[in-house]
C-alpha positions in Angstrom: 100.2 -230.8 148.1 101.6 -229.7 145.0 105.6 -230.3 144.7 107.8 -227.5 145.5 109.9 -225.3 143.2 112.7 -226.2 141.3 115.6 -225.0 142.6 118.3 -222.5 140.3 120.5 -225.9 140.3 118.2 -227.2 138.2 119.3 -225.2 135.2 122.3 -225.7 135.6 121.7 -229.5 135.3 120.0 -229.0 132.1 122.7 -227.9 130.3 124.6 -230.8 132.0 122.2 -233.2 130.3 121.7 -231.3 127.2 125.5 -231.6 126.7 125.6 -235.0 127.6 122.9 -235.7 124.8 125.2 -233.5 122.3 127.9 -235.8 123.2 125.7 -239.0 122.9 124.2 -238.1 119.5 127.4 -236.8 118.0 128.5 -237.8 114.7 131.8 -236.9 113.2 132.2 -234.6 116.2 128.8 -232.6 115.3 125.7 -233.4 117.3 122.8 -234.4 115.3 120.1 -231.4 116.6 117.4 -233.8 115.7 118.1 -236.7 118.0 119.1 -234.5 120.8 115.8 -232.1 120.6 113.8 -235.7 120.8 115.5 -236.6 123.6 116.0 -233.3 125.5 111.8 -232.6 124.9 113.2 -229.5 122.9 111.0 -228.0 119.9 112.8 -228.2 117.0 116.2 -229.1 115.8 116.6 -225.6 115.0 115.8 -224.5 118.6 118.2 -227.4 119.7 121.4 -226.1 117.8 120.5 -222.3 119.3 120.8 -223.5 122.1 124.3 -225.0 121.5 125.6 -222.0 120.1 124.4 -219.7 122.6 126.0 -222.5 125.4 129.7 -222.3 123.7 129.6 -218.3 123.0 128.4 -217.6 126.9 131.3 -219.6 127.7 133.8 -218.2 125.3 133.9 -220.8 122.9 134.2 -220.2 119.5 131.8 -222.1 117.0 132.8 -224.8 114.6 132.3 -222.3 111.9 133.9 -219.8 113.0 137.2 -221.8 114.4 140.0 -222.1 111.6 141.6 -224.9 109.7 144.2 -225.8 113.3 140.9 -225.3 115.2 142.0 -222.1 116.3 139.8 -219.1 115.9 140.1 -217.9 112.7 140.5 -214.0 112.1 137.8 -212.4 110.9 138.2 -210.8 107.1 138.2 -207.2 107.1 134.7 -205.6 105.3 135.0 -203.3 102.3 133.3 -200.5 103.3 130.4 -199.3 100.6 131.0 -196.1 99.2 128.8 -193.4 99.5 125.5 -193.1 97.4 126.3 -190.7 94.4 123.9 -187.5 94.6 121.1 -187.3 91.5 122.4 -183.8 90.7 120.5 -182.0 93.1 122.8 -179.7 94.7 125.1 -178.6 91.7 126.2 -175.8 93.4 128.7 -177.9 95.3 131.7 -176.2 97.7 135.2 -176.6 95.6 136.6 -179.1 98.4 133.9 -181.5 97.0 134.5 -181.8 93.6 136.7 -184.2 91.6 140.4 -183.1 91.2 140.2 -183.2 87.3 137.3 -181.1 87.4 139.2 -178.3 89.9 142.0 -177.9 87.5 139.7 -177.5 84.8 137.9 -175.2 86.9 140.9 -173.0 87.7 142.4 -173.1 84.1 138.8 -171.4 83.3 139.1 -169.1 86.2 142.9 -168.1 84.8 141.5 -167.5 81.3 138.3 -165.4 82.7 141.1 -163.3 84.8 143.7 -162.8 81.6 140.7 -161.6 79.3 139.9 -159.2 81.6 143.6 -157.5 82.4 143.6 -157.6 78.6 140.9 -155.6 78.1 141.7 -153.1 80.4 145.4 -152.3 78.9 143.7 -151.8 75.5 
């Protein structure tokens, strides 16, 4: 007869004794992945400390890494945002709300100068 199924406890008492092996291989308060994958049958060390992580973020635990110098969670630095990819001159025909300021005023001072030649040349 073959032995019957595990039951869904079981997993449960997995993580019980892969904590438990954490604890007992712990040095300095960090569990050595190496010892514990040897004695948990897991892969690889690497494997070993996924598993850890992925244990204390389903519980709401923050990582080591990731807690602050009080051991409270630290706050995450804002990103700089990147700014957008300058155009290789493509489209030079671009509307006026895109271009520079400098470049408007320059634009308008030309516009002005177009417009006073012009009434010039029609009151001679």
């Amino acid at each position: 007869m073959s032995s019957p199924a595990k039951p869904a406890a079981s997993a449960g008492n997995e993580q019980v004794l892969f904590l438990l092996a954490c604890i007992k291989f712990s040095e300095n308060g960090r569990p050595n992945f190496e010892k514990v994958a040897a004695d948990c049958g897991i892969t690889s060390k690497g494997a070993a400390a996924k598993r850890y992580e992925r244990l204390l973020k389903a519980n709401g635990i923050p990582l080591p890494s990731q807690r602050g110098k009080d051991g409270e969670p630290a706050t995450p630095t804002p990103k700089k945002r990147s700014k957008p990819a300058a155009t290789d001159g493509e489209d030079d025909e671009e509307s006026p709300s895109k271009k520079p300021r400098a470049k408007m005023v320059a634009m308008k001072k030309v516009d002005q100068d177009e417009s006073d030649a012009i009434k010039n040349e029609e009151e001679d």
